[in-house]
N, C-alpha and C positions, 0 to 999 in steps of 0.2 A: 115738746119741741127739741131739750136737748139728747135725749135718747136718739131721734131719729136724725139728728146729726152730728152724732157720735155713729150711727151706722153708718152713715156716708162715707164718714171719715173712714171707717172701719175696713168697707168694701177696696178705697183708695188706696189704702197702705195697706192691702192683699193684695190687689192689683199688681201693684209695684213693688212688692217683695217677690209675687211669682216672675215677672219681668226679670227684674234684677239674677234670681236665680238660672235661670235660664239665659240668660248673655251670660256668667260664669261659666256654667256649665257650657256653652257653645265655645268661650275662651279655650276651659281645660283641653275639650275633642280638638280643635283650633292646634295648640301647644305638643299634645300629644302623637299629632302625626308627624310631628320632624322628630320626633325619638328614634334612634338608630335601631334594626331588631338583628339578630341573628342574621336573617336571610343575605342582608346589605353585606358583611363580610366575601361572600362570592361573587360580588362583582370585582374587585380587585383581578389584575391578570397578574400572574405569577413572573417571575424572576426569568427561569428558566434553568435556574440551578436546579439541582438532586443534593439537597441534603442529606448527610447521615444523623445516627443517634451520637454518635459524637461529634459531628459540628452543632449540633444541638446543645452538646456538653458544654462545648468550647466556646460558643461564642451564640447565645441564643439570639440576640439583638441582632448581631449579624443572618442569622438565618432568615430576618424577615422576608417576606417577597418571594421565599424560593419554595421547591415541592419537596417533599420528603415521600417516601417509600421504605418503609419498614417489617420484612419479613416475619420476626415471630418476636414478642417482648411482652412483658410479663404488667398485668393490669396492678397499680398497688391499690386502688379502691373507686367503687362508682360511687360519683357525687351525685348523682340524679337522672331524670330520664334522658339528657345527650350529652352531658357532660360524666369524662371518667381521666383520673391520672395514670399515667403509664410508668414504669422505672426506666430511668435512660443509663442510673446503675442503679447499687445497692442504697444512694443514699439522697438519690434528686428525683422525685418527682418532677414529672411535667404533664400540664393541662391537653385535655383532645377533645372538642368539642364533636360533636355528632352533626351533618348535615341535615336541609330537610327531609331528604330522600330517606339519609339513613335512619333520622326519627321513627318515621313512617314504618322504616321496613321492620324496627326492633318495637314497634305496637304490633304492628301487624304478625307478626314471631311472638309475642310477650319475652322478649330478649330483655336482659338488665345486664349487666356487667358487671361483677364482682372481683373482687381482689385475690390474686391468683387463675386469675383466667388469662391465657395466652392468645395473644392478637396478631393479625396483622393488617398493616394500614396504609393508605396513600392518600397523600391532602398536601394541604398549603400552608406556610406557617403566617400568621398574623401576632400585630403587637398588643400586647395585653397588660391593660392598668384598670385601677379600680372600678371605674364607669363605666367599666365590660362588664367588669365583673358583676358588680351590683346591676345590670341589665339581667345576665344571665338568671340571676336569683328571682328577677319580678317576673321574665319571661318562660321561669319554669323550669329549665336547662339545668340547675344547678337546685336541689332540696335546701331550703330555708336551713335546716340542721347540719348541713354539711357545707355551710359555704367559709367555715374556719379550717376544712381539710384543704379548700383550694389552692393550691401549688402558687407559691408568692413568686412568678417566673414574669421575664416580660415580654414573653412571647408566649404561642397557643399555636397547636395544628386545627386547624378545621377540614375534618376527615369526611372523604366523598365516597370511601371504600374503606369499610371495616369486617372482617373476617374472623371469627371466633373458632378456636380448637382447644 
């Protein structure tokens, strides 16, 4: 007799350990859709300013909200598949993230971005602090190995046209 209800028992608390798991697991997906991705950054409407690569220098906090357009400037290293830092001189990097679009077009190309490759770009600037950043890293945008290269700025362009030469 106590064998077989010690099965009982047994069945009960599997029952209700798979339950239990499964309402976690519905919590986590639950949790996980209000996480910000990449894409949400494009819903912002811009400024309407034209920033330069030196209002950028000058005042990057200031730049938020506005479009930048920059004809040809020199890549200091890609972080990963849509993130790369650009030189705005010799001695600042600054972060540029890749749109979806442009993702897509540099798989579609087998495109990567190297340090020393010469761009040019047109986008938006957004403000950038660590819970970007660390998004970037889980969503891919930035290689796990390269996210101590990322440019300590606090701002980012999110580029909707990028042009390699």
């Amino acid at each position: 007799m106590t064998s077989r209800g010690a099965t009982s028992l047994g069945t009960v608390l599997t029952v209700v350990a798979v339950v239990a798991v499964i309402a976690f697991m519905f919590w986590l997906y639950r949790e996980s859709a209000e996480l910000p991705t990449i894409d949400q950054f494009a819903d912002t409407e811009p400024s309407g300013e034209l920033v330069t690569v030196a209002d950028l220098l000058a005042d990057p906090v200031g730049a938020v909200g506005s479009e930048v357009s920059i004809d040809s400037i020199a890549v200091v290293m890609g972080l990963g598949e849509a993130v790369f830092s650009m030189a705005l001189d010799e001695t600042t990097p600054y972060p540029v993230l890749l749109d979806a679009d442009m993702i897509q077009r540099f798989r579609m190309q087998q495109m990567r971005l190297y340090g020393g490759d010469a761009v040019a770009l047109h986008g938006r600037v957004f403000s950038l602090n660590d819970s970007i950043r660390v998004e970037w890293v889980n969503q891919g945008a930035v290689d796990q190995a390269m996210i101590t290269n990322l440019p300590r700025t606090p701002s980012f362009i999110l580029a909707d046209s990028v042009e390699v030469f």
